[in-house]
C-alpha positions in Angstrom: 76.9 67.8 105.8 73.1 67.0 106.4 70.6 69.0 104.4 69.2 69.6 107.3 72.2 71.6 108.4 72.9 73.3 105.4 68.9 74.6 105.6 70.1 75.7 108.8 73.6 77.3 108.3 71.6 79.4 105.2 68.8 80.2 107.7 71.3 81.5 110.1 73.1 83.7 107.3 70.3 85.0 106.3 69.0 86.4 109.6 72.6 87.6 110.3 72.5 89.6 107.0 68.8 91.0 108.0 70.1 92.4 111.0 73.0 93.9 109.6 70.3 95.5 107.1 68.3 96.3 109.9 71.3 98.2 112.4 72.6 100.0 108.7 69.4 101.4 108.1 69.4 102.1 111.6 72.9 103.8 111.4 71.9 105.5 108.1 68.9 106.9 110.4 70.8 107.8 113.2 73.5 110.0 110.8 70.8 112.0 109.1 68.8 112.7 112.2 72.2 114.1 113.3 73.0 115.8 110.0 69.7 117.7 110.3 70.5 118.7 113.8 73.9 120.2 113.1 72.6 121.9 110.3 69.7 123.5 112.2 72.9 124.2 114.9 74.9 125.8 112.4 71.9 127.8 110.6 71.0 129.0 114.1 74.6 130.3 115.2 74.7 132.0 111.6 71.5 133.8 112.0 72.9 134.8 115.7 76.4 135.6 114.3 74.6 138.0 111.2 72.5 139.4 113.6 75.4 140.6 115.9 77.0 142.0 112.9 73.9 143.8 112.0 74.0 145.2 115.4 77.6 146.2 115.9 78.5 147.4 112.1 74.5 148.8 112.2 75.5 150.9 115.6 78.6 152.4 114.0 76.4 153.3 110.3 74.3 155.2 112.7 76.6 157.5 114.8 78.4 158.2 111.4 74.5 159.2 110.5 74.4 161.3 113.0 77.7 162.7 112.6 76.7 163.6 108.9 73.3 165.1 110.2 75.0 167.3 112.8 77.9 168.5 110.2 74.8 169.2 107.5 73.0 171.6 110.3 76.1 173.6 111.1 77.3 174.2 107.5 73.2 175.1 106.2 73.0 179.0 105.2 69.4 179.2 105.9 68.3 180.2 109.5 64.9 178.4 109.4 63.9 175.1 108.7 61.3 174.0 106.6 59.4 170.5 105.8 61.2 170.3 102.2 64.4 170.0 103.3 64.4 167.9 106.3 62.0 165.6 103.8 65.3 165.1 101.9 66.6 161.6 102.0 70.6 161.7 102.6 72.6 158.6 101.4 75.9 157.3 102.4 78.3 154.7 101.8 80.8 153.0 103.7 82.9 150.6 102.9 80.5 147.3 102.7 78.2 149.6 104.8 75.6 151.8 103.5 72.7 154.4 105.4 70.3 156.8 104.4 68.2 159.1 106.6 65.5 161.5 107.0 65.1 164.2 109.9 61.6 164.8 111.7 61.2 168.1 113.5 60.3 167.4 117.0 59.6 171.5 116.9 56.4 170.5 115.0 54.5 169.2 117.6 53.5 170.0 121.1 55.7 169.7 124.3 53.4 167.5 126.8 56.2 168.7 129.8 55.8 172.5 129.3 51.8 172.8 127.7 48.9 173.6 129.5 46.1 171.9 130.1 43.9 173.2 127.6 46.6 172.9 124.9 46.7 169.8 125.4 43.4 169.1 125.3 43.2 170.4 121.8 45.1 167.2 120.6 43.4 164.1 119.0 42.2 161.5 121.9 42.0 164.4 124.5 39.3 165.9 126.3 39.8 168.8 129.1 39.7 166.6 132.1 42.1 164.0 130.9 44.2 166.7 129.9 44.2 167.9 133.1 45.3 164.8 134.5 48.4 165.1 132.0 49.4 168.2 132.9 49.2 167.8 136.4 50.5 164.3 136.5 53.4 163.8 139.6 55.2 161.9 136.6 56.4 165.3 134.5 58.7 166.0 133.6 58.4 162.7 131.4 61.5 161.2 130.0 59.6 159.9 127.2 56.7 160.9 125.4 54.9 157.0 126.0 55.5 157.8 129.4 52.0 159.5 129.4 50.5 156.2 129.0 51.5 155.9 132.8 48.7 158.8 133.6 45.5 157.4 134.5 42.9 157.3 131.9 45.4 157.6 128.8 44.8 154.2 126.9 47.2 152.9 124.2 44.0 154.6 121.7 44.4 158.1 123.2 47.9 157.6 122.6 47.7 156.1 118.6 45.9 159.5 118.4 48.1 162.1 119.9 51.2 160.3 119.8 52.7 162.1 116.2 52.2 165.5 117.9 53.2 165.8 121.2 57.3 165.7 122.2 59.0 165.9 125.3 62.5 167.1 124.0 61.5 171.4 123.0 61.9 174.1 125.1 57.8 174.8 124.2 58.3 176.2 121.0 56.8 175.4 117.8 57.9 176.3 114.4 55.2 177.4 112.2 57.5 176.2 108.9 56.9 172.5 109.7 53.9 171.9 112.6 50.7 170.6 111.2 47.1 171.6 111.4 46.7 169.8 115.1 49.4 171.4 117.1 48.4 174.5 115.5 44.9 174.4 116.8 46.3 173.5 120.0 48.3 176.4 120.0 45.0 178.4 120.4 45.3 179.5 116.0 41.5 178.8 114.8 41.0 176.5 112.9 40.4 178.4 109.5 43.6 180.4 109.7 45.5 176.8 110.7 44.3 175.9 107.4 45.2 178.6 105.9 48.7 178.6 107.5 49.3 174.9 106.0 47.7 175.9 102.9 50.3 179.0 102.7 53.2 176.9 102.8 52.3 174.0 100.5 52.6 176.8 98.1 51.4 176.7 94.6 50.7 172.9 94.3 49.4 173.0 97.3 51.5 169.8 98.2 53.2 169.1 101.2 56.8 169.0 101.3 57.7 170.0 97.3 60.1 172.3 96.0 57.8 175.1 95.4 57.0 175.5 99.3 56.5 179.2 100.8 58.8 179.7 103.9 58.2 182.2 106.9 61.8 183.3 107.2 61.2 184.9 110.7 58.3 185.2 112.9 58.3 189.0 111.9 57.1 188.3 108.9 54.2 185.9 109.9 51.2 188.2 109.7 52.4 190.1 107.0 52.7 187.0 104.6 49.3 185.8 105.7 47.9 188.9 105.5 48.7 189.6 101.6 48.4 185.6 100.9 44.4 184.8 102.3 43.6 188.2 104.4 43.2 188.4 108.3 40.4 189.3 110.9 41.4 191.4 113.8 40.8 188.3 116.1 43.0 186.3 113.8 46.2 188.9 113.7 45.8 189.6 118.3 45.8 185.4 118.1 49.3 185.5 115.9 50.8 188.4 117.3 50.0 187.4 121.2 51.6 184.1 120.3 54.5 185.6 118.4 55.0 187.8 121.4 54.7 185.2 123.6 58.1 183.5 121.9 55.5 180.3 121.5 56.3 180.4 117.9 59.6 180.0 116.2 61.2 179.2 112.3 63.9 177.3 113.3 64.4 174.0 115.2 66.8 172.7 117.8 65.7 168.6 118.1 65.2 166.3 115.9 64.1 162.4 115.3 66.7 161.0 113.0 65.3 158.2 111.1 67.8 155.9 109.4 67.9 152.5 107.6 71.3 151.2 107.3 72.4 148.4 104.7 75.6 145.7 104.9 76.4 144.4 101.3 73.4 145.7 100.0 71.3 144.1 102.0 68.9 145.8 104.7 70.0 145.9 108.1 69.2 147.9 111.3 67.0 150.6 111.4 66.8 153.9 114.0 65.2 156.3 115.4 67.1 158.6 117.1 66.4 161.8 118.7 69.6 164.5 118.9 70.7 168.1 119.2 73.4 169.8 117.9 75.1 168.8 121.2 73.6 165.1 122.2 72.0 162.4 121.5 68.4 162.3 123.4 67.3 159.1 122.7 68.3 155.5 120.7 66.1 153.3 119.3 66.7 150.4 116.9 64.7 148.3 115.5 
């Protein structure tokens, strides 16, 4: 054989072997593009399949939640409620599931359904005219207390302001044991015996909440504790006692935002808000 065909028989193997270079790193290319797709696949439907057990094994840590919250209320002793104790965190485990919860009294704030028009504009964000607009609104009874955003003039501000003391789940009253300064005010309560009425029950540490809290046990003790703890004017006590007769005020509390966080194998999970009664569940959120 010629040189010149050897020369060209090498040139031709070589070339041959390029391209086989070339389509395997092509090949090797092709695999890893596909390797990173089925692992971004497979991450996905792992995130999707955790989140769905979040959701379904969160759901049932919740109503057990609010089966332990109900079962606390109806064996408690005490016939008033007070900030202290529904402060309290509550812990549970189950099985791989864990939850732990706090109750918020929706008694402590105002009822934007049932108030009038100058009670409500009392409230942070409010003036008289747009409170008048509220309480006349075609919308009431709300279902929810965002709802109100639907009333002309209220603007997602108005509601940051207002939105931590006004309910739409009490019959209208308010329980002195828990509601703060605000929705005290707006009760018609000045706003130096307000103070005073927080100050009275943060008790001697004057701390919201603790263990040493004072405790109106029933409203017909109300002007009698204030009156030995800070004194009274006349104007003060007719204030009190109008509302007292007026059954606006109470010591005890019917609804209730149940907030819980829930945990699978230690690790956090869904969390809640849900509103109930001793009877039903008024409203499910999760988050």
């Amino acid at each position: 054989m010629s040189r010149q065909c050897l020369s060209l028989l090498a040139s031709r193997r070589k070339h041959a072997s390029g391209s086989i270079l070339v389509l395997a790193i092509w090949v090797l290319v092709f695999f890893s593009i596909l390797c990173v797709a089925l692992a971004g696949i497979i991450s996905s439907q792992i995130r999707i399949t955790k989140r769905i057990e979040e959701k379904i094994i969160g759901k049932y840590l919740a109503k057990a939640a609010v089966i332990y919250a109900r079962e606390e209320r109806l064996t408690r002793e005490a016939g008033y409620d007070t900030l202290y104790e529904l402060k309290q965190k509550k812990e549970q485990e189950l099985g791989i599931g864990k939850f732990s919860y706090t109750l918020a009294d929706e008694e402590s704030k105002i009822n934007i359904n049932t108030a009038g028009a100058e009670a409500i504009a009392s409230l942070p964000g409010f003036d008289l005219k747009l409170a008048e607009k509220v309480s006349s609104s075609l919308l009431k009874p709300f279902q929810l207390k965002e709802q109100v955003l639907l009333v002309d003039g209220v603007t997602e501000e108005v509601f940051e302001q207002c939105k931590d003391f006004i309910t739409v789940y009490t019959d209208g009253k308010v329980n002195i044991n828990t509601a703060p300064e605000e929705v005290l005010k707006a009760l018609g309560i000045g706003e130096e015996l307000a103070g005073a009425i927080v100050d009275f029950r943060n008790g001697r540490d004057s701390k919201e909440a603790t263990e040493d809290d004072e405790i109106f046990e029933n409203t017909g003790e109300i002007i009698n504790k204030l009156r030995t703890s800070r004194g009274m004017s006349e104007e003060e006590e007719a204030a009190l006692a109008s509302l007292i007769g007026a059954g606006a005020l109470t010591v005890a509390s019917k609804n209730f935002s149940l907030e819980i966080d829930t945990k699978i194998m230690d690790k956090p999970a869904m969390r809640y808000i849900i509103v109930i009664d001793d009877e039903k569940i008024k409203q499910w959120r999760e988050y």
